[in-house]
Phi, psi and omega in degrees: 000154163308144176222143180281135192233119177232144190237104194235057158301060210125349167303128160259111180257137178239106189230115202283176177029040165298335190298344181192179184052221177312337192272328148247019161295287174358263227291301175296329170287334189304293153023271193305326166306336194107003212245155190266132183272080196231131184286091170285111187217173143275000168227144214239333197281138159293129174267115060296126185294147197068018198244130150232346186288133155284159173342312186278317169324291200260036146292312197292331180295323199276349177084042174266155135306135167188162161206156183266142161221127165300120165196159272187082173264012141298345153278100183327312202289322196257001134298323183290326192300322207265000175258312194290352158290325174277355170304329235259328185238059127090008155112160190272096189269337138229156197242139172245106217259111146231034197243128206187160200233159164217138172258116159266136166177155234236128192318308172308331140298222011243140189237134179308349187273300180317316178268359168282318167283352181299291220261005173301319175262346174280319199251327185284327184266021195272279176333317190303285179274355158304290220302330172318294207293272215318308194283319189304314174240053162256323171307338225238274281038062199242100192307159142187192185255115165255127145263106164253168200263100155282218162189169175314329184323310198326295199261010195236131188276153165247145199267138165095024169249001174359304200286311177288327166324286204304286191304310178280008139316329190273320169340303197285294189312306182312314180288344161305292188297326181262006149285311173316330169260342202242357187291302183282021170258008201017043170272140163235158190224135187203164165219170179270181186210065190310124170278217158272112194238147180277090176255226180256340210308330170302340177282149180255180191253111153016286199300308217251329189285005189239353177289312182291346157106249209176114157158343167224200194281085182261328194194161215316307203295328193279331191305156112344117169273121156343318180239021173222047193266182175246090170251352178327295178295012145239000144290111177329309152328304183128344204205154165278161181263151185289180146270009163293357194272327200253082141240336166317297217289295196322330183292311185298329183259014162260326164306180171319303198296347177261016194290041151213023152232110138251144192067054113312103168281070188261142200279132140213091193225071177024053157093021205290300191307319191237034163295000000 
């Protein structure tokens, strides 16, 4: 089969949760693409075993631009700090909202700090970098493109996902209402919608597992692995997906060829929805 090739040559992309899993394939085809890169996280280091050059690193090896900003996407002032970073290269022209935590725990267990901390960072730093990137190129007069990171989660319930269900559904809406406002603005807004893909993603971050503490599924040692539960046979495809499986789409509903989609759920999760 044909393979798509895209040139976002001169472009500035901002991909939040770049350091490691979806975020940093993402972060490396905008890279590979021409496009100037800049890696938002609260960490620098990659969790991938075998992995240690950070993101930005491994744009740059790669002959790409890119740089790391330490950022915090549950704080509003440090997603603004990481789009006026992008003034520096002429403004951001697509935001990539990928940066997100997963939680288990059975509604009735659910402890409020822990799902207070879900939607800080699944839905505040998603809003947070919608409303950012949209005033920088409503400022600059300019079009552009948000990818946000939904997941099957948005429209499908799971028994022990209350906190991650529940935020990425508001995903799913945010990127709706601000395609709906921002479409005559020649802003489009769109997400990817990820099935079970083999990352990192069940590990938590340090910082935050030891501020809520212990008693539910809070931290690394407590998560579930993701990845060795046996679900393969239930995807239709057969296999869970990488993130080389899901980093096409972001370019693509950040390209040209998608400038008449916008508030697009797109699913790539090997056939999962629709059993």
């Amino acid at each position: 089969m044909g393979k798509i090739t895209y040139d976002f040559s001169d472009e500035t992309v901002i991909v939040t949760g770049g350091t490691s899993g979806i975020g940093r394939e993402v972060a490396r085809r905008f890279g590979e693409a021409g496009a100037t890169v800049i890696v938002a996280d609260i960490r620098e280091e990659p969790k991938e075993d075998g992995e240690s050059a950070p993101t930005h690193e491994l744009v740059e090896d790669n002959g790409g631009r890119a740089e790391f900003v330490e950022t915090d996407v549950s704080d509003p002032e440090d997603v603004g700090a990481v789009v006026e970073a992008a003034r520096e290269f002429g403004g951001v022209d697509v935001m990539v909202n990928n940066a997100g935590i997963y939680r288990e725990a059975s509604l009735i267990e659910t402890d409020a700090d822990a799902f207070d901390q879900v939607f800080a960072i699944n839905v505040r730093g998603v809003f947070a970098g919608c409303r950012a990137a949209a005033r920088d190129m409503l400022d600059r007069g300019e079009p552009g493109s948000i990818v946000n990171t939904a997941s099957i989660s948005s429209e499908y319930a799971q028994v022990g996902h209350s906190m991650y269900d529940a935020s990425k559904g508001a995903v799913m809406m945010l990127t709706r209402v601000a395609a709906l406002e921002l479409a005559r603005h020649d802003i489009r807004v769109n997400a990817v919608a990820p099935g079970i893909i083999e990352t990192t993603f069940g590990a938590g971050n340090p910082d935050f597992d030891r501020e809520l503490g212990d008693g539910f599924i809070l931290n690394d040692a407590e998560l579930p692995d993701l990845n060795a539960q046996e679900i393969d046979p239930e995807i239709p495809m057969g296999h869970m997906g990488t993130p080389e499986d899901l980093a096409g789409s972001y370019l693509f509903l950040a390209s040209d060829e998608a400038d008449y989609i916008t508030g697009h759920l797109l699913y790539v999760d090997g056939g999962y929805q629709i059993l």
